[in-house]
N, C-alpha and C positions, 0 to 999 in steps of 0.2 A: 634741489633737483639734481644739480648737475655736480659730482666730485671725482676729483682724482683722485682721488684716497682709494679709491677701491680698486682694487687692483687683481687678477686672477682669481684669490676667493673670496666671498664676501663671509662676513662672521659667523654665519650660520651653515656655511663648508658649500654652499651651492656655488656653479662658475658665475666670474664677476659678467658684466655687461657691458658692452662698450659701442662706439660708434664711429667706424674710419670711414674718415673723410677727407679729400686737399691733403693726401701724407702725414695726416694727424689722428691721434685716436684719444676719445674723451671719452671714459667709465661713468655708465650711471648707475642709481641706484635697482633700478628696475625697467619693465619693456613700455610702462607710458612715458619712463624719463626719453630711453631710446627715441619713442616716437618724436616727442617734443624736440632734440638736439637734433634729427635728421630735420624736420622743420625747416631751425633754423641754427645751423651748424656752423655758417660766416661768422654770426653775431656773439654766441657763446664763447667759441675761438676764441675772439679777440678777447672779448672780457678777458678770458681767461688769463692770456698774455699778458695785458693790461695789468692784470691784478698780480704777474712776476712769477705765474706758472708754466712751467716749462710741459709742453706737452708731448708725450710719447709718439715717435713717428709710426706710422703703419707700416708692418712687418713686412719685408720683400716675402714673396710665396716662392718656394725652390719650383725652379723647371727642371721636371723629369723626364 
């Protein structure tokens, strides 16, 4: 369900998918993975961490 692997584009050249949340952002594979990590987004986190993956912080948006 849930990888960081995917990152801006997925193999097949479409944009990647991702979920920011808490300053963190976790790439799925598709919009029911989406649904499922907003769900629950605490819990996957942590695995994540847990499991020694470092996750990309959510991008500051410039003020213009």
């Amino acid at each position: 369900m849930v990888s960081y692997a995917f990152k801006r584009r997925l193999w097949d050249g479409s944009e990647a998918k991702y979920v920011d949340q808490d300053g963190a952002r976790i790439y799925v594979c598709c919009g029911g993975c989406v649904d499922a990590v907003k769900k629950d987004f605490a819990t996957i986190k942590a695995k994540l961490e847990k499991d020694g993956i470092t996750l990309e912080k959510t991008p500051v948006k410039a003020v213009k």
